[in-house]
N, CA, C and O atoms as CSV, one atom per row, in Angstrom:
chain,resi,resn,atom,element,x,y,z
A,1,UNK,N,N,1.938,51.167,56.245
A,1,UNK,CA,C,2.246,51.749,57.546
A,1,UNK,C,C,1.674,53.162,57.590
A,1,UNK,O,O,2.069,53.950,56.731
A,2,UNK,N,N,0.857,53.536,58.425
A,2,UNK,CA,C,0.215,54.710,58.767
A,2,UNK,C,C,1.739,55.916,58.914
A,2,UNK,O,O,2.953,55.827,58.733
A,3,UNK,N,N,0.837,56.899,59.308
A,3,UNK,CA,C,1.792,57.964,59.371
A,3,UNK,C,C,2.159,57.920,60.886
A,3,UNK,O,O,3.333,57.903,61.258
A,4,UNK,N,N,1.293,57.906,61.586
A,4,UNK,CA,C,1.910,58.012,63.170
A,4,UNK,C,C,2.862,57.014,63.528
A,4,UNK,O,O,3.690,57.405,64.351
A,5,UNK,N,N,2.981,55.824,63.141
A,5,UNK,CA,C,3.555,54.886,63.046
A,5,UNK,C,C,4.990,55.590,62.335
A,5,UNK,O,O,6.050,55.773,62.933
A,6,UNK,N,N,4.755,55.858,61.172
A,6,UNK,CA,C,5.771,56.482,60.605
A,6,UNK,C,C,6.976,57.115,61.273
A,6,UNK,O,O,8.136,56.724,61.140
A,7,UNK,N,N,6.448,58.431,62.217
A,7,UNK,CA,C,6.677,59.464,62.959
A,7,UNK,C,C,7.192,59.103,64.163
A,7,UNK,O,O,8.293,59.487,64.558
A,8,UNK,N,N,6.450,58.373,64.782
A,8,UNK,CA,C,6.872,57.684,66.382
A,8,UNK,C,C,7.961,56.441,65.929
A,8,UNK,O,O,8.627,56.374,66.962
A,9,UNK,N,N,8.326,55.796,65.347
A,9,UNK,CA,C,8.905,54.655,64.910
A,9,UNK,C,C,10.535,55.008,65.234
A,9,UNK,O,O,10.960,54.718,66.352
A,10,UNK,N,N,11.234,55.493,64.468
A,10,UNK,CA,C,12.428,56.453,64.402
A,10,UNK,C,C,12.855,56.644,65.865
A,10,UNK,O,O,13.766,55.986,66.369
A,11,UNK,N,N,12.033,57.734,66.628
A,11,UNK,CA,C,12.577,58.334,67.342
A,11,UNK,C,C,12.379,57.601,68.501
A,11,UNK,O,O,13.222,57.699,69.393
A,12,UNK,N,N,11.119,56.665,68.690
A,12,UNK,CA,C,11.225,55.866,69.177
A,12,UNK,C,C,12.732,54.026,70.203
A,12,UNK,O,O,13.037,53.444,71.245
A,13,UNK,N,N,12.937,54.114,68.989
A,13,UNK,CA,C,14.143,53.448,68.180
A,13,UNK,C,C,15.146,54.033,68.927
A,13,UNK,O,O,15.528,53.626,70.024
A,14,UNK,N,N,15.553,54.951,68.351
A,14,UNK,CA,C,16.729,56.000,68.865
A,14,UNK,C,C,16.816,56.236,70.427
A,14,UNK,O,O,17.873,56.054,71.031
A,15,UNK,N,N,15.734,56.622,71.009
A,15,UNK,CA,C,15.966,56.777,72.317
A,15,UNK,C,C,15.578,55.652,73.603
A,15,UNK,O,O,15.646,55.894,74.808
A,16,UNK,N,N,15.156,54.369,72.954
A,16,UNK,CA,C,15.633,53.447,73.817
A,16,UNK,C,C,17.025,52.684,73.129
A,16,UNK,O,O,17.021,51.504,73.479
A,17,UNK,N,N,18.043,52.962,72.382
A,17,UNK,CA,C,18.645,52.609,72.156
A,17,UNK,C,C,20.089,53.299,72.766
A,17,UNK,O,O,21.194,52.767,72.865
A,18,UNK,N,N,19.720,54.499,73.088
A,18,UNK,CA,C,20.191,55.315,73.553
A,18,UNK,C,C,20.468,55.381,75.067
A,18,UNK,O,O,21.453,55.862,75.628
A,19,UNK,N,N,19.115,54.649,75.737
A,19,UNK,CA,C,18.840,54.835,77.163
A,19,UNK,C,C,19.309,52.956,77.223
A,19,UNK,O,O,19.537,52.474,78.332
A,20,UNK,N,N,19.380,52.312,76.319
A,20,UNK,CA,C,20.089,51.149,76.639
A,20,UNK,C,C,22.062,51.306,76.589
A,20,UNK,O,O,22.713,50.652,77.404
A,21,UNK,N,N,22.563,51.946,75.870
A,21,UNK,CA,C,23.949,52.699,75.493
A,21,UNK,C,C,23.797,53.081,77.151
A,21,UNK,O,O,24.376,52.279,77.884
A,22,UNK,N,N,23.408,53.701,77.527
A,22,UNK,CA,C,23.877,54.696,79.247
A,22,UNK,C,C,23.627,53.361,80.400
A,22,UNK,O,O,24.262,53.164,81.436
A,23,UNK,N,N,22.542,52.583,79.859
A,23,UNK,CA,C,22.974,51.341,81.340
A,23,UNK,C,C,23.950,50.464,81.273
A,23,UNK,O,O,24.420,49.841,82.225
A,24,UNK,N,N,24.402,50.373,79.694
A,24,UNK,CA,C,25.884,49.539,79.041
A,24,UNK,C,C,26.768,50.229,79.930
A,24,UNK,O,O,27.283,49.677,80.902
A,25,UNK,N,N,26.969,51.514,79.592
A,25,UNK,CA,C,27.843,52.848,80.043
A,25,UNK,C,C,28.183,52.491,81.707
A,25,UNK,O,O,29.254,52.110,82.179
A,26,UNK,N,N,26.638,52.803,82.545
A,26,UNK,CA,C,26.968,52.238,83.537
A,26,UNK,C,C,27.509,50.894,84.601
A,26,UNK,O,O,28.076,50.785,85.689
A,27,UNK,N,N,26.954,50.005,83.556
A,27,UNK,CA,C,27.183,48.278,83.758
A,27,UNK,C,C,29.056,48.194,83.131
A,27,UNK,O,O,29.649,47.155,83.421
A,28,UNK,N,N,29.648,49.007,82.527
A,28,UNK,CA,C,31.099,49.200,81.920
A,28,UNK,C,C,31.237,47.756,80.833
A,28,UNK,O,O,32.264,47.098,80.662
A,29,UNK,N,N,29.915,47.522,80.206
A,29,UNK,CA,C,29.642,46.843,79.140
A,29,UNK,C,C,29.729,47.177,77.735
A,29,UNK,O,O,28.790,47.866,77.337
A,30,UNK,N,N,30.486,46.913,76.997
A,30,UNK,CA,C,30.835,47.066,75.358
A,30,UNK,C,C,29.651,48.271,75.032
A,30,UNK,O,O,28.621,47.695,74.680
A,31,UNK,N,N,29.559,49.065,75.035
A,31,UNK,CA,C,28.547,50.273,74.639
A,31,UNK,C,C,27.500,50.159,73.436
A,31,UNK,O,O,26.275,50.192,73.314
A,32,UNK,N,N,28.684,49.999,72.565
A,32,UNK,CA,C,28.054,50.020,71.374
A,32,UNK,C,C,27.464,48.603,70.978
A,32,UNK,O,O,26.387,48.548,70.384
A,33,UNK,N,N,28.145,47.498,71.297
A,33,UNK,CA,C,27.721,46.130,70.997
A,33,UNK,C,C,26.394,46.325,71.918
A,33,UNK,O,O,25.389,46.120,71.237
A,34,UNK,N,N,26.135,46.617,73.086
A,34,UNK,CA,C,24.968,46.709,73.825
A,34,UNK,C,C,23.386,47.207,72.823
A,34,UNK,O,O,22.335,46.580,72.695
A,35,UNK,N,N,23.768,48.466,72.294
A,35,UNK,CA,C,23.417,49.674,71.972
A,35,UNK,C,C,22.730,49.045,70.600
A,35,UNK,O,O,21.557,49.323,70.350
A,36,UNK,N,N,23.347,48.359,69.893
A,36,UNK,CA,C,22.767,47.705,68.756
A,36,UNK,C,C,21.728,46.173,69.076
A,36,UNK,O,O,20.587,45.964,68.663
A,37,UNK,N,N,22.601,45.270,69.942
A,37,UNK,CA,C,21.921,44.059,70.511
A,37,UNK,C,C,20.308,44.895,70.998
A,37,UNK,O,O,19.299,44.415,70.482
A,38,UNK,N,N,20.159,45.880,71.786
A,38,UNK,CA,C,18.879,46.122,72.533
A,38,UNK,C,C,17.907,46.572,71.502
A,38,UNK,O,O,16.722,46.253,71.403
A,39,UNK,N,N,18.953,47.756,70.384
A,39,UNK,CA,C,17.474,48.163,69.044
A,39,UNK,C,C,17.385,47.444,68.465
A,39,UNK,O,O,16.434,47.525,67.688
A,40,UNK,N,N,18.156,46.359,68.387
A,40,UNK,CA,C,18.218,45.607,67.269
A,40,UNK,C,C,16.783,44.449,67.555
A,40,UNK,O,O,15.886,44.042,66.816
A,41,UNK,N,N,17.134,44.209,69.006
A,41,UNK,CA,C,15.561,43.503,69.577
A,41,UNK,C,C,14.162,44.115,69.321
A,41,UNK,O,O,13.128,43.536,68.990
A,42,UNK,N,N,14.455,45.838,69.629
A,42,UNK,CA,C,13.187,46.596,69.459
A,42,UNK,C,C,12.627,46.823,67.699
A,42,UNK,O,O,11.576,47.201,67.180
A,43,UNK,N,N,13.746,46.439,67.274
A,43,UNK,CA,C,13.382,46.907,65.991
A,43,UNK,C,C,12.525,45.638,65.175
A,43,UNK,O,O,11.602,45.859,64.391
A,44,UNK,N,N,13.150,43.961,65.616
A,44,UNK,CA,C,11.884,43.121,65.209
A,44,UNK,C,C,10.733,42.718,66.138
A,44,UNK,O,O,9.772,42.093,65.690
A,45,UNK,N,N,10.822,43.073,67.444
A,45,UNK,CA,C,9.348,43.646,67.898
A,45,UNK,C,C,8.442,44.394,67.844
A,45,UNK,O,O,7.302,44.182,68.258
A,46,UNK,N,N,8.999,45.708,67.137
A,46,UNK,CA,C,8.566,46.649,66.575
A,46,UNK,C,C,7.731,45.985,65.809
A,46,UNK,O,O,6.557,45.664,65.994
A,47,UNK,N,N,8.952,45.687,64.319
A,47,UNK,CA,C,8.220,45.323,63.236
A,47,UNK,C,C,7.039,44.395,63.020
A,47,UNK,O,O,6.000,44.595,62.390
A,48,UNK,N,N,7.551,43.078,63.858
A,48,UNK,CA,C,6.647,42.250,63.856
A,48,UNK,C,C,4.877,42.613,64.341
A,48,UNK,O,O,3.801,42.244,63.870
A,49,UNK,N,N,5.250,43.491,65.478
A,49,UNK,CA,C,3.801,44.091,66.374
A,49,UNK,C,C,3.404,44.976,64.728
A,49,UNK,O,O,2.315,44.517,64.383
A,50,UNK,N,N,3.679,45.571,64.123
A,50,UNK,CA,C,3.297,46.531,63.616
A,50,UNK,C,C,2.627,45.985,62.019
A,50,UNK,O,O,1.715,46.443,61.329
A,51,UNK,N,N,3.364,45.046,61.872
A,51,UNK,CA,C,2.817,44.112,60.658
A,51,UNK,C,C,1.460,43.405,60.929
A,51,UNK,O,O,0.389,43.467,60.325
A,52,UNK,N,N,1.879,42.661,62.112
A,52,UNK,CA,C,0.290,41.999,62.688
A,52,UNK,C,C,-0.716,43.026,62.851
A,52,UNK,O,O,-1.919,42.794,62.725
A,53,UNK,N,N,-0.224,44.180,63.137
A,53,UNK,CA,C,-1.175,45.221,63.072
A,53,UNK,C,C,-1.962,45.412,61.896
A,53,UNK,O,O,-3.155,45.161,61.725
A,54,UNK,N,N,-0.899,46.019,60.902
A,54,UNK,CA,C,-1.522,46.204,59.790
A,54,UNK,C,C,-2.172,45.108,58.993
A,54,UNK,O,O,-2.946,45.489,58.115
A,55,UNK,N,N,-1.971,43.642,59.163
A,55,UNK,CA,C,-2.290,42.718,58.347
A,55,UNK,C,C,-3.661,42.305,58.952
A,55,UNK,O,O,-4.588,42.049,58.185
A,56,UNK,N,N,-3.829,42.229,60.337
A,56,UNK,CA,C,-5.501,42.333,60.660
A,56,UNK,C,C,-5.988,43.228,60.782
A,56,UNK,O,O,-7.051,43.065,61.382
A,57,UNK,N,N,-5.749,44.452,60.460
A,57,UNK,CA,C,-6.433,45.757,60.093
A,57,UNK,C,C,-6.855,45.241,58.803
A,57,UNK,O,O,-7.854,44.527,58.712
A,58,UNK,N,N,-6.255,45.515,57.955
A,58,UNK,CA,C,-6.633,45.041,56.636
A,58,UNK,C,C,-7.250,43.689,56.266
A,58,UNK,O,O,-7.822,43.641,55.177
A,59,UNK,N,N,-7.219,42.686,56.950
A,59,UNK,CA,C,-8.090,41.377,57.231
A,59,UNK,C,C,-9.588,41.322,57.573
A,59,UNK,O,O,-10.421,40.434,57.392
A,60,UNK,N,N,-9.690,42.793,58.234
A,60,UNK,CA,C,-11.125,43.109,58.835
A,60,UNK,C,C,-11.852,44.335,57.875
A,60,UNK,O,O,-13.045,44.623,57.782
A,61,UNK,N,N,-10.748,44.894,57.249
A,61,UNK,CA,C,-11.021,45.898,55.647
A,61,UNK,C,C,-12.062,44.931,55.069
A,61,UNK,O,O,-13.287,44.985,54.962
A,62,UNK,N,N,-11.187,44.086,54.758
A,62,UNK,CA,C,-11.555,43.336,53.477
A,62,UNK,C,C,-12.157,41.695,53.716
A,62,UNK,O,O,-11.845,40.698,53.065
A,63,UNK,N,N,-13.106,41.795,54.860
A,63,UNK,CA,C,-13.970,40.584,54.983
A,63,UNK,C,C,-14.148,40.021,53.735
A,63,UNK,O,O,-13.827,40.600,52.697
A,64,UNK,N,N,-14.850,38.463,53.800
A,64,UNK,CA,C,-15.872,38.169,52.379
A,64,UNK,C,C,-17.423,38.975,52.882
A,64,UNK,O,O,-18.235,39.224,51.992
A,65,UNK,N,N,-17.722,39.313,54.200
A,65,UNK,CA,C,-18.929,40.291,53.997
A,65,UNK,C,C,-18.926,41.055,52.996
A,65,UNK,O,O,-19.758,41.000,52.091
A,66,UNK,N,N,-17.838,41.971,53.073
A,66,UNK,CA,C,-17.869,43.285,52.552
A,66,UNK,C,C,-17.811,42.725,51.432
A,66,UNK,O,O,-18.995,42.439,51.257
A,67,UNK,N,N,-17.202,42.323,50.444
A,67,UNK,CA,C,-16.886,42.114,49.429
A,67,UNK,C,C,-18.310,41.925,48.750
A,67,UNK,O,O,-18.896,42.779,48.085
A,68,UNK,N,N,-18.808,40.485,49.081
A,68,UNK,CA,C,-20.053,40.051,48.929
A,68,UNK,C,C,-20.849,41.371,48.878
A,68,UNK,O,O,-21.301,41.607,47.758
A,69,UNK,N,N,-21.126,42.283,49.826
A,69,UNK,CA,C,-22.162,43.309,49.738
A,69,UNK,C,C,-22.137,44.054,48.501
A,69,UNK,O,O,-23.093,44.326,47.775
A,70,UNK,N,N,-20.563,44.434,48.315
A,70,UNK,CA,C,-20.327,45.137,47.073
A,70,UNK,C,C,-21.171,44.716,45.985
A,70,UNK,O,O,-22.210,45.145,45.482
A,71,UNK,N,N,-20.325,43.647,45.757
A,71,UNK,CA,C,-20.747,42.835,44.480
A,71,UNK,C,C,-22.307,42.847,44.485
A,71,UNK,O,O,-22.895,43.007,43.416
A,72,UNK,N,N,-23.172,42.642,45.942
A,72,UNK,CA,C,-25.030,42.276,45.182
A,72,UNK,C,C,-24.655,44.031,45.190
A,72,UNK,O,O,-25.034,44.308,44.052
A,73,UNK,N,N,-24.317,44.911,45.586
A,73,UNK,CA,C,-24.933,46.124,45.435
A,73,UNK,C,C,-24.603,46.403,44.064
A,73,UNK,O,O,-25.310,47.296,43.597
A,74,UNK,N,N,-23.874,45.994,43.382
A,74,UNK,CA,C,-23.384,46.457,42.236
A,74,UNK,C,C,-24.696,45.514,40.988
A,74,UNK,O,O,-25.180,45.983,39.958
A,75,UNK,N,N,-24.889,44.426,41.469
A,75,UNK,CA,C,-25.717,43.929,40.840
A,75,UNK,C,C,-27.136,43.878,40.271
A,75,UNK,O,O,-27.646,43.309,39.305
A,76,UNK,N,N,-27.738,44.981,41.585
A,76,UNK,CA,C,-28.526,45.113,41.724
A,76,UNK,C,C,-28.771,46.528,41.339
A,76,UNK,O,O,-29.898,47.011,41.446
């Protein structure tokens, strides 16, 4: 996980979880049960978006091009 990712992730998190808590608040819906159900959604959409991220980032790192090139360059 990159750093911006890092950084934005958290606070991210927190303040739609927060801004979901105040429409609970207003709807006179369980607050806190709300408040967890909504990050709790953002948090494996999060994750999931952020994994697929990194896993075809790194899928396109590490072609068999590249690899292959290495190796004749090294051979040669």
């Amino acid at each position: 996980m990159n750093t911006i990712a890092k950084i934005l992730y958290i606070p991210a998190v927190l303040l739609l979880g927060i801004i979901s808590g105040f429409i609970a608040w207003l709807l006179h819906i369980n607050v806190i049960a709300f408040a967890v159900l909504v990050a709790g959604t953002i948090n494996l959409i999060a994750g999931f978006t952020l994994s697929y991220y990194f896993l075809k980032k790194e899928k396109l790192n590490n072609s068999p091009s590249d690899s292959f090139k290495k190796e004749v360059s090294y051979r040669s």
